[in-house]
C-alpha positions in Angstrom: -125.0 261.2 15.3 -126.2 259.2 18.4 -126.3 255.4 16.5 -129.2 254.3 18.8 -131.8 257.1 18.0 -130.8 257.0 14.1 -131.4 253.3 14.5 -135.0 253.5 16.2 -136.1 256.6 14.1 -135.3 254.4 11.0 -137.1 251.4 12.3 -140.3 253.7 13.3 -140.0 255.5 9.8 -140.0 251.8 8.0 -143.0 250.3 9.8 -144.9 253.6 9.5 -144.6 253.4 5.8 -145.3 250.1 5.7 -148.4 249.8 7.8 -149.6 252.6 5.3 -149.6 249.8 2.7 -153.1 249.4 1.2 -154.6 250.8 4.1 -157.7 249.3 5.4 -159.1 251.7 6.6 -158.1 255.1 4.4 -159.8 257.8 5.8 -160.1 256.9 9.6 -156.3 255.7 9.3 -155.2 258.8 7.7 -156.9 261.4 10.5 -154.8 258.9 13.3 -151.7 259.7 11.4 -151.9 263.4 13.1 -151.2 262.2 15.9 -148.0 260.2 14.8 -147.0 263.7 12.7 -146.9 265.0 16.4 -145.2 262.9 17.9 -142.6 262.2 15.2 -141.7 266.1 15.4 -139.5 266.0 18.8 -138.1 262.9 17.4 -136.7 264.6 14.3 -135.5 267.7 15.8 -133.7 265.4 18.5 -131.6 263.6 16.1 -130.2 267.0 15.5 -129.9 268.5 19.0 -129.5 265.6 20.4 -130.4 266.9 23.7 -132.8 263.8 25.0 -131.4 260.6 26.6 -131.3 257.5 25.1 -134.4 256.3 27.4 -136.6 258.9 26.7 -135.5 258.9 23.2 -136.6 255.4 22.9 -139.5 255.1 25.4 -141.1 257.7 22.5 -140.4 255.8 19.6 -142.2 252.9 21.0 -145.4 254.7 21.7 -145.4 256.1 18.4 -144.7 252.7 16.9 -148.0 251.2 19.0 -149.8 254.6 18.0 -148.4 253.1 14.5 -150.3 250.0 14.6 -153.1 250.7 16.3 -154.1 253.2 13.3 -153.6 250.4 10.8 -156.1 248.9 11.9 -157.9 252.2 13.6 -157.1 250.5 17.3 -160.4 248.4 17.7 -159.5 246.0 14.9 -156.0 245.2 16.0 -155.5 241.2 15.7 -153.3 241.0 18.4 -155.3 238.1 19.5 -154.5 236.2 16.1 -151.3 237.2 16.8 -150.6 235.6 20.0 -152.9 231.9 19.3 -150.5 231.7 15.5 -147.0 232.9 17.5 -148.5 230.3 19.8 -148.4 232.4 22.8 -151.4 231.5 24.1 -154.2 229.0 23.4 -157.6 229.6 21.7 -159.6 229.8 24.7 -157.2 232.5 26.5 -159.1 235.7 25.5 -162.9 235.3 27.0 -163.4 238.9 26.1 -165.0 239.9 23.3 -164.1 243.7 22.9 -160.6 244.2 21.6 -158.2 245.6 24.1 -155.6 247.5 21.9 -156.6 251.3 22.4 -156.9 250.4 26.5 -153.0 249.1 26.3 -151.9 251.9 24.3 -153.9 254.4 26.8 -151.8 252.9 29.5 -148.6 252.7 27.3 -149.1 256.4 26.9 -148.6 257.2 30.7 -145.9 254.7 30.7 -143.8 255.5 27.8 -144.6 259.0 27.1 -143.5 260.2 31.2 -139.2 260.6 30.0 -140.3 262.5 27.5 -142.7 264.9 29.8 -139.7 264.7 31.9 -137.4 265.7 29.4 -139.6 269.0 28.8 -140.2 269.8 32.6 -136.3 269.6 33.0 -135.0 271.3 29.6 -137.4 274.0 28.9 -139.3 274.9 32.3 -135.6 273.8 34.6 -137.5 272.1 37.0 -135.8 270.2 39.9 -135.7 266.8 39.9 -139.0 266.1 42.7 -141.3 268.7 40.6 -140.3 267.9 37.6 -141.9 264.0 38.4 -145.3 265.3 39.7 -145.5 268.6 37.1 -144.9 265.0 34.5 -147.6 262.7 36.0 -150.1 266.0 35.9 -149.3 266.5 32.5 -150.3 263.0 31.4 -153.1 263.4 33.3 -153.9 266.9 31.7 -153.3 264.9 27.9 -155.1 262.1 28.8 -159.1 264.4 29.7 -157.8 266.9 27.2 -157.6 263.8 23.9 -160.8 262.3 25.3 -162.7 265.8 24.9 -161.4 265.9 21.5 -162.5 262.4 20.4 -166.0 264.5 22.2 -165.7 266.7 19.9 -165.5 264.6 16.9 -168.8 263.0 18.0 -170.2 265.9 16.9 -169.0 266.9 14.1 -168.6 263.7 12.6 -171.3 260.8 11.9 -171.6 258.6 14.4 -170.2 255.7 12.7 -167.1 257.8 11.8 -166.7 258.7 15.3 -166.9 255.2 16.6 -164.4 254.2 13.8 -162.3 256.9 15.4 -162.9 256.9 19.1 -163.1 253.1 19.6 -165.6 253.0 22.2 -166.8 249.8 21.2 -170.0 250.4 23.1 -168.7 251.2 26.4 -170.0 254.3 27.7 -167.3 254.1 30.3 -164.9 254.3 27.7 -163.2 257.8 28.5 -163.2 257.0 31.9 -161.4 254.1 31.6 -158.9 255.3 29.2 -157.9 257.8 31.9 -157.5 255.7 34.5 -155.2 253.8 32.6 -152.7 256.8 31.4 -152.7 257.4 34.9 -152.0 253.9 36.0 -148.8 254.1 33.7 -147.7 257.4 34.8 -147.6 256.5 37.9 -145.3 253.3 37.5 -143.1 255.6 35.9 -143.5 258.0 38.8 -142.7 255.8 41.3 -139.4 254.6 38.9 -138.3 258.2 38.5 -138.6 258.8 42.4 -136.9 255.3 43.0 -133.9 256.5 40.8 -134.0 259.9 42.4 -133.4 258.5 45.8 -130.8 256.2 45.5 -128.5 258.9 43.5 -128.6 260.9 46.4 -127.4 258.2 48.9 
């Protein structure tokens, strides 16, 4: 078995359970945890097949493991600010902001981290060449970015609406979707321009 991917899996595994230690927040932290079931899925099947690279491999766990966090706390209540002012990091007076910042950086982390992986599946299962492959990638983040905000849509309707901000995250900001888009984008397209980088010099 590939040493590295045993080694992350186990270190994603560990946390998970631990984070699920006298949860906070039971119920809203228990509906994010669908989301880590999903992702943890290629993960496990890959330790068998063994067909990803260690990159992509990795570049997933670390998404799942802020995906982790961030529903221990149900994203808006993540203390990364405490965090940083105890690890002394930063000072007191860094963050100015109010609104906690978590879901945005995992939004963008999602474009970044999560683009191997979309490259992994436009390569093994639809054998795409190397150029289409990047742009059939960056349109799928795109494509999961709109199609997760019309879900946490959706649960604005069926669910109360202080359930669905518990959820969603919005925090009041009625540019939140928006914004969250942009950002998967903005990642995705770092991870573009690294992927067409990497293309071009192994062809020189």
């Amino acid at each position: 078995m590939n040493k590295i991917k045993c080694t992350s899996l186990l270190i994603l595994a560990v946390i998970t359970v631990i984070t699920c230690i006298n949860p906070i927040y039971p119920h809203e932290q228990y509906l994010q945890h669908a989301g880590t079931v999903l992702l943890m899925m290629p993960l496990l099947l890959d330790i068998v097949k063994n067909r990803m690279t260690n990159l992509t491999f990795v570049c997933t766990v670390l998404f799942t493991l802020l995906h982790v966090v961030g529903a221990r706390y149900i994203y808006s209540y993540v203390p990364y600010k405490e965090w940083s002012i105890a690890a002394g990091i930063v000072n007191a007076d860094f963050f100015q902001d109010t609104r906690n910042h978590y879901d945005r950086f995992v939004h963008f982390s999602f474009g970044l981290l999560m683009f191997p992986f979309f490259m992994y599946l436009c390569k093994e299962w639809f054998k795409l060449k190397n150029l289409t492959a990047i742009l059939m990638s960056w349109l799928i983040v795109q494509t999961g970015s709109m199609i997760y905000e019309l879900f946490e849509w959706l649960l604005t309707i069926v669910m109360t609406s202080e359930e669905a901000d518990y959820y969603n995250g919005q925090q009041g900001d009625m540019w939140d979707a928006q914004k969250d888009m942009v950002l998967a984008m903005f990642g995705s397209t770092i991870s573009a321009i690294c992927y067409l980088f990497m293309h071009k010099f192994s062809h020189k």
